[in-house]
mmCIF file of the N, C-alpha and C atoms, coordinates in Angstrom:
data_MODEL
# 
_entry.id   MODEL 
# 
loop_
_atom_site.group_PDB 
_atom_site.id 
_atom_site.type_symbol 
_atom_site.label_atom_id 
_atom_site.label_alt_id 
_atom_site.label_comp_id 
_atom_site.label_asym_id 
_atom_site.label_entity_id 
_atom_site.label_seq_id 
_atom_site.pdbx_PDB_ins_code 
_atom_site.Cartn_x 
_atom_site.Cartn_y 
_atom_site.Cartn_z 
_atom_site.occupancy 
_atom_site.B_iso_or_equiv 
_atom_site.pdbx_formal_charge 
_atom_site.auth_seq_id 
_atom_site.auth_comp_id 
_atom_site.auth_asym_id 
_atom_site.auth_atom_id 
_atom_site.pdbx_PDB_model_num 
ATOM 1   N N  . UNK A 1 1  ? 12.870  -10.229 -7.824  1.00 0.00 ? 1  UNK A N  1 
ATOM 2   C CA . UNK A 1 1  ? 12.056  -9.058  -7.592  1.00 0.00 ? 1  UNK A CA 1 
ATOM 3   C C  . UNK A 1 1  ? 12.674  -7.925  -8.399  1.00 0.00 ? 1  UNK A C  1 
ATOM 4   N N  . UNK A 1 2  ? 11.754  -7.158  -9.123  1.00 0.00 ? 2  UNK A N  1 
ATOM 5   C CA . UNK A 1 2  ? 12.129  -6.114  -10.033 1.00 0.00 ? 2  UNK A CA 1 
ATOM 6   C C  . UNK A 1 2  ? 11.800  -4.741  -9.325  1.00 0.00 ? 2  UNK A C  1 
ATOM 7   N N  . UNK A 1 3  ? 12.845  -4.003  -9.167  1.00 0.00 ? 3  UNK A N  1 
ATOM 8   C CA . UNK A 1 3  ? 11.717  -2.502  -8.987  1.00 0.00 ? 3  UNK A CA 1 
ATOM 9   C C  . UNK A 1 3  ? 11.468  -1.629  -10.164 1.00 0.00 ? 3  UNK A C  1 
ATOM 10  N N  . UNK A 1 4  ? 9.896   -0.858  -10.616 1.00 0.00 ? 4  UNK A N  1 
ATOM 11  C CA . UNK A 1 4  ? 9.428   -0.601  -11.622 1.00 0.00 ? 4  UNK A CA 1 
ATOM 12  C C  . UNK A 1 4  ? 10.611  0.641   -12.158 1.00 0.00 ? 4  UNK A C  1 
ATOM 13  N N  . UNK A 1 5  ? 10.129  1.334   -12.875 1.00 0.00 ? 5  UNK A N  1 
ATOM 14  C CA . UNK A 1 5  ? 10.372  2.513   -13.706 1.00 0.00 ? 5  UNK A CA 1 
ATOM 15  C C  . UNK A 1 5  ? 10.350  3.956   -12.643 1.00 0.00 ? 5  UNK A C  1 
ATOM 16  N N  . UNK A 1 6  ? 8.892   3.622   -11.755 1.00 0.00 ? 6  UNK A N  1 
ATOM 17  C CA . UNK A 1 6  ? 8.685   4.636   -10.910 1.00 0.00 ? 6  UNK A CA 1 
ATOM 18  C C  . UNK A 1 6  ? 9.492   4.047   -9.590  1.00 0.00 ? 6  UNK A C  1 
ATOM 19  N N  . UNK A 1 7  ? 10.360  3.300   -9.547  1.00 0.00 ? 7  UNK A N  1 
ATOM 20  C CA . UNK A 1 7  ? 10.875  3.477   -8.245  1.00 0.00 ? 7  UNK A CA 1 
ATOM 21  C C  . UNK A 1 7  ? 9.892   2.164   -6.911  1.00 0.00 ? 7  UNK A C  1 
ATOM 22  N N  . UNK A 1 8  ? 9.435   1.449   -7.263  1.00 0.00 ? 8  UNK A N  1 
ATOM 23  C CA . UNK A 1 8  ? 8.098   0.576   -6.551  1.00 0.00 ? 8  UNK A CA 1 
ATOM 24  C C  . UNK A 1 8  ? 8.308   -0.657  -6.818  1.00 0.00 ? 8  UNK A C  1 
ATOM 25  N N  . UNK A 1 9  ? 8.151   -1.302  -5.733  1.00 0.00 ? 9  UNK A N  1 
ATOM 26  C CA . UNK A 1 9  ? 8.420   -2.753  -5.462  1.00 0.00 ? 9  UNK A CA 1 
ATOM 27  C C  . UNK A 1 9  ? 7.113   -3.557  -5.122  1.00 0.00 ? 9  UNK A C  1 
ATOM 28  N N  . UNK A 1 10 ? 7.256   -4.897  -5.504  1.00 0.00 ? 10 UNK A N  1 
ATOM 29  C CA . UNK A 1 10 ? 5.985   -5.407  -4.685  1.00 0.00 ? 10 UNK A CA 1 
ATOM 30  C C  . UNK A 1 10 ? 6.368   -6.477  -3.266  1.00 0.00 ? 10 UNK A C  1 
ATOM 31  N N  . UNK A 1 11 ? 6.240   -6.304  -2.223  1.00 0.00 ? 11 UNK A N  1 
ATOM 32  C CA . UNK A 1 11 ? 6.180   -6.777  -1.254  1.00 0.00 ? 11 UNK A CA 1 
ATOM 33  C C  . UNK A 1 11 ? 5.596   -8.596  -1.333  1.00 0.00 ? 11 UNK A C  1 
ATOM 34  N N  . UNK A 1 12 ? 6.162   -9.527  -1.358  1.00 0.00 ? 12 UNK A N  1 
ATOM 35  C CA . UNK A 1 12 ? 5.463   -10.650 -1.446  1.00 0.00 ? 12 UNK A CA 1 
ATOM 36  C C  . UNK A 1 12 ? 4.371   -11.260 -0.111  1.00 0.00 ? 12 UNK A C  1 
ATOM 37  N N  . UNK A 1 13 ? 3.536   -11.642 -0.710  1.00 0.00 ? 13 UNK A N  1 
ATOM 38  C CA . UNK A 1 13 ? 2.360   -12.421 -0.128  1.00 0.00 ? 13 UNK A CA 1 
ATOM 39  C C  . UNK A 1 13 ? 2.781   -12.258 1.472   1.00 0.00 ? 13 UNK A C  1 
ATOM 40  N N  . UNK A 1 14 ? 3.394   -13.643 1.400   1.00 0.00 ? 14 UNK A N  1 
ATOM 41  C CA . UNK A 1 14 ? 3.812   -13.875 3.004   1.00 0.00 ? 14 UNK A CA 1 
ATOM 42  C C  . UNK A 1 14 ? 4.793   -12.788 3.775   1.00 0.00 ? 14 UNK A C  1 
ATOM 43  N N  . UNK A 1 15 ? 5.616   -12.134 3.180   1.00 0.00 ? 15 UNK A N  1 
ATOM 44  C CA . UNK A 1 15 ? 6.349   -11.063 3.854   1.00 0.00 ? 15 UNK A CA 1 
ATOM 45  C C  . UNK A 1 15 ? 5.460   -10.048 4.533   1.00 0.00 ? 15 UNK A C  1 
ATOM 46  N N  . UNK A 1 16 ? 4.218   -9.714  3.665   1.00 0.00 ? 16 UNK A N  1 
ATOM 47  C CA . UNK A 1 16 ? 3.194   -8.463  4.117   1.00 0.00 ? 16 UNK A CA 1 
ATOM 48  C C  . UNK A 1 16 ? 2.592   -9.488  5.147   1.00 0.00 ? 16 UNK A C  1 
ATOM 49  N N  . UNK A 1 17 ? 2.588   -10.725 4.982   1.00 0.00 ? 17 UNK A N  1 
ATOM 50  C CA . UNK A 1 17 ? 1.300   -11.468 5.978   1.00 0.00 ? 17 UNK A CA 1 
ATOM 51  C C  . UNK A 1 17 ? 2.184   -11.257 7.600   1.00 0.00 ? 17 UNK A C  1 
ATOM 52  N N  . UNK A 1 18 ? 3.467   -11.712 7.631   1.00 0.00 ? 18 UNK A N  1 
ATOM 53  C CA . UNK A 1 18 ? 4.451   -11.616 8.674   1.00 0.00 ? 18 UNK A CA 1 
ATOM 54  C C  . UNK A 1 18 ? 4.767   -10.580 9.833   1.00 0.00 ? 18 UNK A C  1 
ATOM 55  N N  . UNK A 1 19 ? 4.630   -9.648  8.582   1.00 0.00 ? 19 UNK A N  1 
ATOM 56  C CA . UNK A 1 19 ? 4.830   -8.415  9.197   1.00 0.00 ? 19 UNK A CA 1 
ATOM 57  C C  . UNK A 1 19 ? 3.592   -7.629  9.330   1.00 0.00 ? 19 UNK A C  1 
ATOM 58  N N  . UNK A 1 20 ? 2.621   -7.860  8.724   1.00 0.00 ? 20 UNK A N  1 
ATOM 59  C CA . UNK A 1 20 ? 1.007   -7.584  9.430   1.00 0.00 ? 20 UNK A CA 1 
ATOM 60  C C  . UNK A 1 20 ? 0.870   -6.493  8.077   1.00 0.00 ? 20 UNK A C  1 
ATOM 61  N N  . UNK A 1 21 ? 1.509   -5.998  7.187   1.00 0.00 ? 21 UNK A N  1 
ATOM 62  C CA . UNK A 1 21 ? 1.445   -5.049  6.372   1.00 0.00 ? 21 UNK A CA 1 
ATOM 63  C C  . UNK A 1 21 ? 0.312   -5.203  5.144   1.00 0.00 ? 21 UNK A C  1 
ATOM 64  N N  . UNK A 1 22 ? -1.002  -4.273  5.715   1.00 0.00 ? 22 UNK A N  1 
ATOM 65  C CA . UNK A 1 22 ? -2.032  -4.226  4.847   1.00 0.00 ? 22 UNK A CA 1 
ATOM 66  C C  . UNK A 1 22 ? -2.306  -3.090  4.225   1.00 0.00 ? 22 UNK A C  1 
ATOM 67  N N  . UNK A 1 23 ? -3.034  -2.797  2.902   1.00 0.00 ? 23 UNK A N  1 
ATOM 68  C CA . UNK A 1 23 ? -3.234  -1.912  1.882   1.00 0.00 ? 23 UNK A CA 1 
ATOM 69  C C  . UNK A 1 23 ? -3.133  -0.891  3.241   1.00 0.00 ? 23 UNK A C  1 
ATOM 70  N N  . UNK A 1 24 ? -2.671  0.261   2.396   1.00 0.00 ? 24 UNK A N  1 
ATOM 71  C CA . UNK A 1 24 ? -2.466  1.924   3.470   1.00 0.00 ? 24 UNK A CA 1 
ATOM 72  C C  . UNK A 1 24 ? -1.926  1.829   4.639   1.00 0.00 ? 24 UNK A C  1 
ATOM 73  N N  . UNK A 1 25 ? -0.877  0.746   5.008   1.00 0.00 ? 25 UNK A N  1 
ATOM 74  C CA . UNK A 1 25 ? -0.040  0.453   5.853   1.00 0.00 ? 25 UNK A CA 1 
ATOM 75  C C  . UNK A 1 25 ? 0.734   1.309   5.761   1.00 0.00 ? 25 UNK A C  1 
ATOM 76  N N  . UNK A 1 26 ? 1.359   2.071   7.145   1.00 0.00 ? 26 UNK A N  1 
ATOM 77  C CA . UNK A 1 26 ? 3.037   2.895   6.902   1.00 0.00 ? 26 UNK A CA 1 
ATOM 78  C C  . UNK A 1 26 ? 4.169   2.321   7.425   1.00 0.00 ? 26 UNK A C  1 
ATOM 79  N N  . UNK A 1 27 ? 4.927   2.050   6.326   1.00 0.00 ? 27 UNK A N  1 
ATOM 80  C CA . UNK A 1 27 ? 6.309   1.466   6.715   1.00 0.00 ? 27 UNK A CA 1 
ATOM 81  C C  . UNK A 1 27 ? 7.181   2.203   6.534   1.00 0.00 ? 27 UNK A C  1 
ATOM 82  N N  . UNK A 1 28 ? 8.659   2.195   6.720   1.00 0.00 ? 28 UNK A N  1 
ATOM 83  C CA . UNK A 1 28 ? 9.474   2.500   6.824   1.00 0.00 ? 28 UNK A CA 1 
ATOM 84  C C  . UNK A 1 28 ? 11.148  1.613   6.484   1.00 0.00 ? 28 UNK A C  1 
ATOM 85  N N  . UNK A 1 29 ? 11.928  2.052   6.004   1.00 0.00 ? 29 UNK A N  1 
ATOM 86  C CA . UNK A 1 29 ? 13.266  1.589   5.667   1.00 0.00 ? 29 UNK A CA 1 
ATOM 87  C C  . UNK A 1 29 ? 14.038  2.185   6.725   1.00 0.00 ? 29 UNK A C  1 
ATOM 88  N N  . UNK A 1 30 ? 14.761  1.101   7.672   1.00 0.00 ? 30 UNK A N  1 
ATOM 89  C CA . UNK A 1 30 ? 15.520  1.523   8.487   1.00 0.00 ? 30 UNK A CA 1 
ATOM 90  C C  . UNK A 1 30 ? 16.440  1.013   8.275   1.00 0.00 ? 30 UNK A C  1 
ATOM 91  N N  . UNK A 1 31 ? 18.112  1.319   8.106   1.00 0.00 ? 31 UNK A N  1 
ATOM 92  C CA . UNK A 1 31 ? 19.407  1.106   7.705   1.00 0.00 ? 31 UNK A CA 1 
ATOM 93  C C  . UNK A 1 31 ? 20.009  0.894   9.052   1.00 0.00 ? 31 UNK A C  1 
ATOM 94  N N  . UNK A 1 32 ? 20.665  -0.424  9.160   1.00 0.00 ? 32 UNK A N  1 
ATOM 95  C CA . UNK A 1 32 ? 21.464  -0.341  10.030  1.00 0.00 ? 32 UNK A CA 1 
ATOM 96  C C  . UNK A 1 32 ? 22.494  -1.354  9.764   1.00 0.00 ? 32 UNK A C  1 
ATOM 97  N N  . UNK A 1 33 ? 23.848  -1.023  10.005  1.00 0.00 ? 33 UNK A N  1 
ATOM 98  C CA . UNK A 1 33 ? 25.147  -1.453  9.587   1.00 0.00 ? 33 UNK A CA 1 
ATOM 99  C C  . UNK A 1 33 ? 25.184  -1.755  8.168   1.00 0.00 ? 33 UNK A C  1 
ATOM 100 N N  . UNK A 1 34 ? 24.991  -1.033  7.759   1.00 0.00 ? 34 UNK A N  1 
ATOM 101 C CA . UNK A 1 34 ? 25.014  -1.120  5.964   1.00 0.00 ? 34 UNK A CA 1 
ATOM 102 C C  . UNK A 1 34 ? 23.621  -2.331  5.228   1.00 0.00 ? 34 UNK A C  1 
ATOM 103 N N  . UNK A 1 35 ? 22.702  -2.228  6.154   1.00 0.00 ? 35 UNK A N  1 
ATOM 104 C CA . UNK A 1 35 ? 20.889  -3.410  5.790   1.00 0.00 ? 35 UNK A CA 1 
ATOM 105 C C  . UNK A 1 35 ? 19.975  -2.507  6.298   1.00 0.00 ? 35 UNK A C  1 
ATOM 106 N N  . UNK A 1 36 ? 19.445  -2.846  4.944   1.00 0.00 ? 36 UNK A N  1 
ATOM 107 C CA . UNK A 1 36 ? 18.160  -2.228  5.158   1.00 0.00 ? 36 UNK A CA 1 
ATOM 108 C C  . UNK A 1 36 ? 16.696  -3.115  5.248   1.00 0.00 ? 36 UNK A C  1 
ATOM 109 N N  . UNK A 1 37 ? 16.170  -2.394  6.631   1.00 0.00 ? 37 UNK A N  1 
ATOM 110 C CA . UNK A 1 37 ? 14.859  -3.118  6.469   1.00 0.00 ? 37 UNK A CA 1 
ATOM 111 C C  . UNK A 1 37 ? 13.517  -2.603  6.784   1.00 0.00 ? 37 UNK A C  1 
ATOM 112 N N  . UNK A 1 38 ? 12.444  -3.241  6.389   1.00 0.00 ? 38 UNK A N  1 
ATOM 113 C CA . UNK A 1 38 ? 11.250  -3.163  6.368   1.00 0.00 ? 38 UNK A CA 1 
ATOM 114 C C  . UNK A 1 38 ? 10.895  -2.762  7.633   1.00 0.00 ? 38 UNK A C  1 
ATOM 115 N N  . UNK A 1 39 ? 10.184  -1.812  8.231   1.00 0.00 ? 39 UNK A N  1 
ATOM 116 C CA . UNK A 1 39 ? 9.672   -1.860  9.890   1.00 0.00 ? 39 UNK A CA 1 
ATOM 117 C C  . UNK A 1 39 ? 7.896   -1.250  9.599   1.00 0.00 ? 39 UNK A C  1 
ATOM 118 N N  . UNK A 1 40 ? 7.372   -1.744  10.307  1.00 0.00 ? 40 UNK A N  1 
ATOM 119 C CA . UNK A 1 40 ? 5.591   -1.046  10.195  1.00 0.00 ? 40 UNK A CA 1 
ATOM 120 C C  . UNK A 1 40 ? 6.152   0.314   11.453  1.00 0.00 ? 40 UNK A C  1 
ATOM 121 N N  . UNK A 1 41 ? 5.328   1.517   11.386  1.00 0.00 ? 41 UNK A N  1 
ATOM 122 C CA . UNK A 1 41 ? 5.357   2.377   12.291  1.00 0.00 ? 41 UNK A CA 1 
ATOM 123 C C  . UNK A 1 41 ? 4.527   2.288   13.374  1.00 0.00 ? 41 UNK A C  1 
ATOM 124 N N  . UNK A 1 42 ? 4.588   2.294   14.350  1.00 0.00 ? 42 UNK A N  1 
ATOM 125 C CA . UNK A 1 42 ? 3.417   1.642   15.369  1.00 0.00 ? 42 UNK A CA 1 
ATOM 126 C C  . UNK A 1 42 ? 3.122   2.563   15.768  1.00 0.00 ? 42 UNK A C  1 
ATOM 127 N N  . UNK A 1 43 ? 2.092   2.946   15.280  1.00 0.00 ? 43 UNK A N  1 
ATOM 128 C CA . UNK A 1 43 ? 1.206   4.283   15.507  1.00 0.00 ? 43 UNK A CA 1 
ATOM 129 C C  . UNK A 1 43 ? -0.051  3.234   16.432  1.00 0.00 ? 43 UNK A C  1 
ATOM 130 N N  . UNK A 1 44 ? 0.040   3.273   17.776  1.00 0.00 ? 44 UNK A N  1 
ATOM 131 C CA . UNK A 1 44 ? -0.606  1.874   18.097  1.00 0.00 ? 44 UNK A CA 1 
ATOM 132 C C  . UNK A 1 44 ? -2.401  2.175   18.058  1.00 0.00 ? 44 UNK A C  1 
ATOM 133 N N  . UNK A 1 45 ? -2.943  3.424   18.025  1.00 0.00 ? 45 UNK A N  1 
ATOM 134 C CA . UNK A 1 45 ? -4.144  3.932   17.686  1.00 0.00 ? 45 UNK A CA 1 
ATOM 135 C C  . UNK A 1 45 ? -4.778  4.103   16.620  1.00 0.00 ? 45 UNK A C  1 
ATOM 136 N N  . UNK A 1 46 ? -3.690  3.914   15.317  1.00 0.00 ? 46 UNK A N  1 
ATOM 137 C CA . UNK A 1 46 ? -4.412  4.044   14.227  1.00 0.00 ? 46 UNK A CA 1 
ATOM 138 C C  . UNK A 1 46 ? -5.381  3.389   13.812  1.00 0.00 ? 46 UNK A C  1 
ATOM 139 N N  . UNK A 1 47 ? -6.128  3.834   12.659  1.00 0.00 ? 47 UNK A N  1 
ATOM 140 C CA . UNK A 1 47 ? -7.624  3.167   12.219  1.00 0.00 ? 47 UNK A CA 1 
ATOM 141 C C  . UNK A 1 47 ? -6.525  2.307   11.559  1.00 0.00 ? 47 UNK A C  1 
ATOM 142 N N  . UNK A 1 48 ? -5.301  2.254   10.773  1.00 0.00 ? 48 UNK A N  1 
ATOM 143 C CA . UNK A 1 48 ? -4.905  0.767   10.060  1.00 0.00 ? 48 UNK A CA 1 
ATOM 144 C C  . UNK A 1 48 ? -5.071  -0.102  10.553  1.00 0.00 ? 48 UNK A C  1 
ATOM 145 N N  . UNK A 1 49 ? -4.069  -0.204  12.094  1.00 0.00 ? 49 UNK A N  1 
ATOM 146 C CA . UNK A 1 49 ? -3.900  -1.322  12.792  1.00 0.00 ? 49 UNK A CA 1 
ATOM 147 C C  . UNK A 1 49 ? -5.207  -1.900  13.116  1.00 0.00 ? 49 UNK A C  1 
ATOM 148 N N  . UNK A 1 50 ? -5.870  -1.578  13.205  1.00 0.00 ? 50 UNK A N  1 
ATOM 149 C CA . UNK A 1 50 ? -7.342  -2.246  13.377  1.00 0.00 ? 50 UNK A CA 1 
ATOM 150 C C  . UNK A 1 50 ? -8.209  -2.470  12.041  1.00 0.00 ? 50 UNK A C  1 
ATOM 151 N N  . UNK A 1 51 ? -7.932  -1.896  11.029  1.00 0.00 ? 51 UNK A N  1 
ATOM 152 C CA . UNK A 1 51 ? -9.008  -2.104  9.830   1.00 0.00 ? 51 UNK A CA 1 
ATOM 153 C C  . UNK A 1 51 ? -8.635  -3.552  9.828   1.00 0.00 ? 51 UNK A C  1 
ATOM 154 N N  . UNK A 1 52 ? -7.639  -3.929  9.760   1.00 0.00 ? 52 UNK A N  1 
ATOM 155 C CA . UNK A 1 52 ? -7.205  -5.755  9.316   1.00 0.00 ? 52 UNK A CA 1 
ATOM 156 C C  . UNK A 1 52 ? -8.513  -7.040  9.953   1.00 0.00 ? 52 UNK A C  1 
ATOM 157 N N  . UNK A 1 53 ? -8.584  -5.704  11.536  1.00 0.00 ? 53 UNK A N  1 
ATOM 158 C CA . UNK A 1 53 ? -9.637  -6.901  11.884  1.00 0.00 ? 53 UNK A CA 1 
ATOM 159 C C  . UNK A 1 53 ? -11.107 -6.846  12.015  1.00 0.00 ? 53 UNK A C  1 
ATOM 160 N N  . UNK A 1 54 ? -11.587 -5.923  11.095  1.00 0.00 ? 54 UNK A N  1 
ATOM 161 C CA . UNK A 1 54 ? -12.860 -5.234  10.504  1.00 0.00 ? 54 UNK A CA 1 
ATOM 162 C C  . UNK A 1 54 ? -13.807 -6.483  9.935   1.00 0.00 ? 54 UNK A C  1 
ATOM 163 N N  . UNK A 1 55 ? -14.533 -6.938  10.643  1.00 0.00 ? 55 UNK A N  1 
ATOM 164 C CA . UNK A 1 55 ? -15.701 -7.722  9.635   1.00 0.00 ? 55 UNK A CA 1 
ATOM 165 C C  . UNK A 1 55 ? -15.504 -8.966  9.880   1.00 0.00 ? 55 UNK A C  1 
ATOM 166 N N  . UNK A 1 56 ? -14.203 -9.511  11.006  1.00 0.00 ? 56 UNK A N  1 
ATOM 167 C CA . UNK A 1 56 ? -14.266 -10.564 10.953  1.00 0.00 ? 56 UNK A CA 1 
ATOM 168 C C  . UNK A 1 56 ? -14.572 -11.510 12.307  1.00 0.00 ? 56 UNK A C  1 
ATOM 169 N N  . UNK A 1 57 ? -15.341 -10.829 12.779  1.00 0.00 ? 57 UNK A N  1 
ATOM 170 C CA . UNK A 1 57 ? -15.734 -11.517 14.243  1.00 0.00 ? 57 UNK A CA 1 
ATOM 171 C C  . UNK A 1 57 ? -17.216 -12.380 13.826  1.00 0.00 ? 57 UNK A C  1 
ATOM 172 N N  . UNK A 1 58 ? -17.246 -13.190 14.452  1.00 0.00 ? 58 UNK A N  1 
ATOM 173 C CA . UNK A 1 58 ? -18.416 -14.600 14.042  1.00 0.00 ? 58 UNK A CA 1 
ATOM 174 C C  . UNK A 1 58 ? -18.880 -14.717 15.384  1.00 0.00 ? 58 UNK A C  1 
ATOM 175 N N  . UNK A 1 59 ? -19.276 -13.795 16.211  1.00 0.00 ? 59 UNK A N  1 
ATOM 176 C CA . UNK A 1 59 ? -19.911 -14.030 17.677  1.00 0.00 ? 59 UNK A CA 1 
ATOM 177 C C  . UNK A 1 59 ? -21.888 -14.046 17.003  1.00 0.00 ? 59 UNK A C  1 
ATOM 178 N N  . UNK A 1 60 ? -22.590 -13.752 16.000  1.00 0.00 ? 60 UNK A N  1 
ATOM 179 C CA . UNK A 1 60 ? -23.854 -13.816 16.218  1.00 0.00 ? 60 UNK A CA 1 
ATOM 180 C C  . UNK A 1 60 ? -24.252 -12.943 16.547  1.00 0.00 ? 60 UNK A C  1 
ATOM 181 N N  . UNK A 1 61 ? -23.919 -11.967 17.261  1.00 0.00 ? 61 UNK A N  1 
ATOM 182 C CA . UNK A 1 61 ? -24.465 -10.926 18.220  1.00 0.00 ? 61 UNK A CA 1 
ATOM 183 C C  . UNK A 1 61 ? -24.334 -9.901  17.817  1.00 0.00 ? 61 UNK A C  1 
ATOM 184 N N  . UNK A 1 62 ? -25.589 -8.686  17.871  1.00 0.00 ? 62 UNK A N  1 
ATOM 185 C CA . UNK A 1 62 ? -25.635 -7.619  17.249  1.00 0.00 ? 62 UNK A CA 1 
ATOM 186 C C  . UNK A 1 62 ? -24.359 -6.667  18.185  1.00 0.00 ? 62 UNK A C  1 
ATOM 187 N N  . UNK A 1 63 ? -24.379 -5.816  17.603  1.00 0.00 ? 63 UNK A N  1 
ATOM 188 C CA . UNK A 1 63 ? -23.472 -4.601  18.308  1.00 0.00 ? 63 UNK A CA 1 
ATOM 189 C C  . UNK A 1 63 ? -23.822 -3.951  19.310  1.00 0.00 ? 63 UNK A C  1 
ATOM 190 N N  . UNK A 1 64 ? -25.137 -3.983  19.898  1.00 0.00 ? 64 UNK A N  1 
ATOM 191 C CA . UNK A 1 64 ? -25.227 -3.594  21.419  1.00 0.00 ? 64 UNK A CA 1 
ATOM 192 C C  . UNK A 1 64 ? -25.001 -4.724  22.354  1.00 0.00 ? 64 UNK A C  1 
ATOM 193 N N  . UNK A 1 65 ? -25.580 -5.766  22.122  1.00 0.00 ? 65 UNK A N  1 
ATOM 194 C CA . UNK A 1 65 ? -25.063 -6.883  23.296  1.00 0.00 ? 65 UNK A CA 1 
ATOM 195 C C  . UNK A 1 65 ? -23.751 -7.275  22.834  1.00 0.00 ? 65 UNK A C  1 
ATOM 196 N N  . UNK A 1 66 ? -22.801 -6.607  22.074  1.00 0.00 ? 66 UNK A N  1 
ATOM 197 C CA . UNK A 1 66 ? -21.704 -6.628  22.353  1.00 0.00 ? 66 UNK A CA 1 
ATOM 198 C C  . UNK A 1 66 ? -21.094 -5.488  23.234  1.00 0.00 ? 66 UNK A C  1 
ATOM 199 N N  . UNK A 1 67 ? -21.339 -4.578  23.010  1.00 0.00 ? 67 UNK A N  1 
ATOM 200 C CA . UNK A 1 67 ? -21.368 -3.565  24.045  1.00 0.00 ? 67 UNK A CA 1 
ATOM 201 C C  . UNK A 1 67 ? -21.546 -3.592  25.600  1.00 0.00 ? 67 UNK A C  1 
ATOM 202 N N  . UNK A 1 68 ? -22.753 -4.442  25.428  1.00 0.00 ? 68 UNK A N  1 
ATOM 203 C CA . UNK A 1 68 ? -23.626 -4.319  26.704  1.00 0.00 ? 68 UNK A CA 1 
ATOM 204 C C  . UNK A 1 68 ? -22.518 -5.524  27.536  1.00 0.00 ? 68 UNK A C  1 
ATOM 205 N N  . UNK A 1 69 ? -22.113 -6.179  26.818  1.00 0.00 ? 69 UNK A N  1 
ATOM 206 C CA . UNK A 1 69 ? -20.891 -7.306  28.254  1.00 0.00 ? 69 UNK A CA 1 
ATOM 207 C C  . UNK A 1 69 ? -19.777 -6.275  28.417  1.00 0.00 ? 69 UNK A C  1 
ATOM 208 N N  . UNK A 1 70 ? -19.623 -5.331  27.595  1.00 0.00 ? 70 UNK A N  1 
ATOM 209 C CA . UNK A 1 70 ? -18.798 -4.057  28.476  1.00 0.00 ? 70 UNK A CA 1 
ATOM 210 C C  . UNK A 1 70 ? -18.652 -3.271  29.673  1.00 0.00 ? 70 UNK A C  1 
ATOM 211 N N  . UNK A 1 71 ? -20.292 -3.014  29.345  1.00 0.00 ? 71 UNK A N  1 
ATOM 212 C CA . UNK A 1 71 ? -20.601 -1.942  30.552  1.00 0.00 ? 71 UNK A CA 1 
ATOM 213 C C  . UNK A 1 71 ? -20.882 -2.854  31.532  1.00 0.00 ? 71 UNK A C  1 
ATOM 214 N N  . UNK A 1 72 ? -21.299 -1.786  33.003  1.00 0.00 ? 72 UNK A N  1 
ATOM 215 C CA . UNK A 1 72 ? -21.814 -2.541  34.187  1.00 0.00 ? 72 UNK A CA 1 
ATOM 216 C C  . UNK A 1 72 ? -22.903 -2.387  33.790  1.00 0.00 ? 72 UNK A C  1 
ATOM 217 N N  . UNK A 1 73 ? -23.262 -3.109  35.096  1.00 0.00 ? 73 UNK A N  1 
ATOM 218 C CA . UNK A 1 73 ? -24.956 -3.645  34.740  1.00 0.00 ? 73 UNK A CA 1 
ATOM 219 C C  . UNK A 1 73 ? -25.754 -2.426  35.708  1.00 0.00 ? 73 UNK A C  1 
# 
């Protein structure tokens, strides 16, 4: 692994898959006992943490009768 000119690394495939880290993800470098590592910030409300699972539900069902097994009846 090279880091560029500007200072930028690329994260490999499976490391981002592991650690859940998708495009506009915020991570962080945390040092401890002289290692440094990768951590996601768990902002547990953000629109990131959820964009990952955007588009991929296969239930058939429009978006109100998904709704509608929410509410009471």
């Amino acid at each position: 692994m090279r880091i560029t000119d500007d200072g930028q690394i690329t994260i490999p495939a499976h490391i981002r898959a592991i650690l859940g880290i998708t495009p506009q993800t915020d991570i962080q470098f945390v040092e401890e006992e002289g290692r440094f590592y990768i951590v996601r910030n768990n902002d547990l409300g953000s629109k990131d943490d959820l964009s990952r699972f955007r588009g991929i539900a296969t239930t058939g069902m429009s978006t109100d009768e998904i709704l509608s097994l929410t509410r009471e009846a």
